[in-house]
C-alpha positions as CSV (number, residue, x, y, z in Angstrom):
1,X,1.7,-19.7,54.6
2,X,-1.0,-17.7,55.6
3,X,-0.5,-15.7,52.1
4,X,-1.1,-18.9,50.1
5,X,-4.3,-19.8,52.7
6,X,-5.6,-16.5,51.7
7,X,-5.2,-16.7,48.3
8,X,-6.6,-20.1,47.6
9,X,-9.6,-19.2,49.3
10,X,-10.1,-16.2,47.4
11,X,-9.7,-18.4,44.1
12,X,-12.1,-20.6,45.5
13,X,-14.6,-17.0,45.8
14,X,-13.8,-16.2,42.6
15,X,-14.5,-19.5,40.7
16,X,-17.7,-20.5,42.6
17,X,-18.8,-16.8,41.9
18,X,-18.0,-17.2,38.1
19,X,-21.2,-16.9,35.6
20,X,-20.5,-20.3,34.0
21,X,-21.3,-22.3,37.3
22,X,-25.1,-21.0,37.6
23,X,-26.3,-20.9,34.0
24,X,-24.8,-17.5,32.3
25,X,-22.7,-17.0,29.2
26,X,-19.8,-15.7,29.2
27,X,-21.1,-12.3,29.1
28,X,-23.1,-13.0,32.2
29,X,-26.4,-13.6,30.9
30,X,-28.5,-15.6,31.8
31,X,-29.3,-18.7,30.2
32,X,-32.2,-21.0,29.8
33,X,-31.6,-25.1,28.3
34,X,-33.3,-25.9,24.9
35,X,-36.9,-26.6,26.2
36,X,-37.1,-24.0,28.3
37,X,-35.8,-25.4,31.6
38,X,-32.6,-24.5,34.6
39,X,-29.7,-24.8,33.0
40,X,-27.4,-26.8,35.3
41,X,-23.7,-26.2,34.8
42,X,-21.9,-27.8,37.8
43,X,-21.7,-31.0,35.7
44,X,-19.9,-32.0,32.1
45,X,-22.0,-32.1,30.6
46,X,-24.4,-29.6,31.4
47,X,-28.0,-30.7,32.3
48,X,-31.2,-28.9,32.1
49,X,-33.8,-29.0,34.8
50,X,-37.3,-29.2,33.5
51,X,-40.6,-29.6,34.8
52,X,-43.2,-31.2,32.2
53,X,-47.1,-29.9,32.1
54,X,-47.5,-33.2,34.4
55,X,-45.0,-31.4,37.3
56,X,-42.7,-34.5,36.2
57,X,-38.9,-33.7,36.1
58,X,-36.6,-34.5,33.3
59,X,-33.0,-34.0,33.4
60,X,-31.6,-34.1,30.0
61,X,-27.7,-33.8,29.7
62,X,-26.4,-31.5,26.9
63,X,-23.4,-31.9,24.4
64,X,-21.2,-28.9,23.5
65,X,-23.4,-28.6,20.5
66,X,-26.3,-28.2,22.8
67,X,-27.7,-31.4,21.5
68,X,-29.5,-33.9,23.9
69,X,-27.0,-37.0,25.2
70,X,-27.9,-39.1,27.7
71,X,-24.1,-40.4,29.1
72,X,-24.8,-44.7,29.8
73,X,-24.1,-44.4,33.7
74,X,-26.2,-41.3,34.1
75,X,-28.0,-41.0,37.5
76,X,-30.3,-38.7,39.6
77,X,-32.8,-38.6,42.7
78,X,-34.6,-35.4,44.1
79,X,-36.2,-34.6,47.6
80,X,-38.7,-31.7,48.0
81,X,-41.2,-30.0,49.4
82,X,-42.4,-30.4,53.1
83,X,-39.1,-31.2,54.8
84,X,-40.8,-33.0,57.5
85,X,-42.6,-34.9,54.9
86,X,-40.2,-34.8,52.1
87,X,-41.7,-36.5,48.4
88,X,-38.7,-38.6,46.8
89,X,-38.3,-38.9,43.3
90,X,-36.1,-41.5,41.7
91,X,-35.0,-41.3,37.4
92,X,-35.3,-43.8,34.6
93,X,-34.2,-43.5,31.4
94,X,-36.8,-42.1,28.7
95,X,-34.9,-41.5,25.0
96,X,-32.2,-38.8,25.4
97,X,-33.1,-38.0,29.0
98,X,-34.0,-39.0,32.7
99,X,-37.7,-38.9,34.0
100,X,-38.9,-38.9,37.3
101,X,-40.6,-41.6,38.6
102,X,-43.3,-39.5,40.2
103,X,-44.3,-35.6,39.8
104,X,-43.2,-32.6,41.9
105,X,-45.3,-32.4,45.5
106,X,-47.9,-29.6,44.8
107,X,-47.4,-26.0,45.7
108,X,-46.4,-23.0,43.3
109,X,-43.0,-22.7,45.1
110,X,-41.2,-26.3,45.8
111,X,-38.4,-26.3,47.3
112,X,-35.9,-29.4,46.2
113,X,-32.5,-30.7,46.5
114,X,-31.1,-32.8,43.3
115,X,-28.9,-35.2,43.5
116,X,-27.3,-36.3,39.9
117,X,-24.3,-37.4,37.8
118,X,-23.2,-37.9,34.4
119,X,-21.6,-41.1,35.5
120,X,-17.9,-40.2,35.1
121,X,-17.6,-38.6,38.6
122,X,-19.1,-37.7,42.0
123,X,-22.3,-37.0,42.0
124,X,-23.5,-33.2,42.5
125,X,-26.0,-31.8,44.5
126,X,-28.1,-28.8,43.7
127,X,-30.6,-26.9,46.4
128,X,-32.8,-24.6,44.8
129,X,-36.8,-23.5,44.8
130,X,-38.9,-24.7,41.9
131,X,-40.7,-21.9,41.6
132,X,-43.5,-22.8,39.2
133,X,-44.8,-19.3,38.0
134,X,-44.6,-17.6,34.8
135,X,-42.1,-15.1,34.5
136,X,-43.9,-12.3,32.3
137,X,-40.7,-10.5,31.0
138,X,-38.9,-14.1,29.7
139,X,-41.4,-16.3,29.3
140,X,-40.6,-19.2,31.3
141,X,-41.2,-20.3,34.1
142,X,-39.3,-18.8,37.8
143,X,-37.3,-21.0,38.1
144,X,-35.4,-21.0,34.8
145,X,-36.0,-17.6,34.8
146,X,-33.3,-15.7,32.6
147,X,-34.3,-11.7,33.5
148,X,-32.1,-9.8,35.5
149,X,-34.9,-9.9,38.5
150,X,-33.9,-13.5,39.3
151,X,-30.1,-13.6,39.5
């Protein structure tokens, strides 16, 4: 018993370490989504994260082409910043995407927690730090950075 305790928590290591689940090809490269933004892969299918020049956020669901599709029951909410005074952000549809209701709190570095679905199952919750900046070896921004510093 304990063997089969052991080794199911080491498959569980192993597939929440694997590359696919944060954004990497299978060759463990990184990965940006088609306008530049996090590529989200906890979810089928995959989102990307991006923030527009107006610190909105738009959450656009990919097909295995790579192709925008926006699934019908598609969902998603985000806190962030200030934790004791957190700025909520609720998502409507806009064309092939969802767009935030409101933009980003300010600050260079945001931290948020997202909150989204595809429709066809639980909904999935990312914590990560919007980190605004320019990355100057990739080209985008931090927080889709796809150079070995961020990983």
């Amino acid at each position: 018993m304990k063997t089969m305790k052991w080794m199911m928590t080491l498959m569980t290591a192993l597939c929440l370490s694997s590359p696919l689940l944060h954004g990497h090809d299978e060759h463990g490269t990184k990965k940006a989504g088609p306008n530049g933004g996090r590529l989200l892969t906890s979810t089928e299918p995959h989102a990307e994260f991006f923030v527009t020049p107006e610190r909105k956020v738009r959450i656009t669901f990919l097909g295995e082409d790579g192709k925008p599709v926006l699934p019908e029951k598609a969902e998603a909410s985000l806190t962030g910043g200030d934790r004791a005074n957190p700025t909520k952000l609720t998502f409507t549809k806009d064309g092939t995407s969802l767009l935030s209701d409101k933009p980003l709190p300010e600050g260079q570095n945001v931290p948020v927690v997202l909150r989204f679905s595809a429709g066809s199952e639980k909904p999935v919750t990312e914590k990560f730090g919007v980190n605004l900046a320019d990355c100057e070896e990739c080209q985008h921004k931090e927080y889709a950075c796809t150079c070995a510093h961020g990983s």
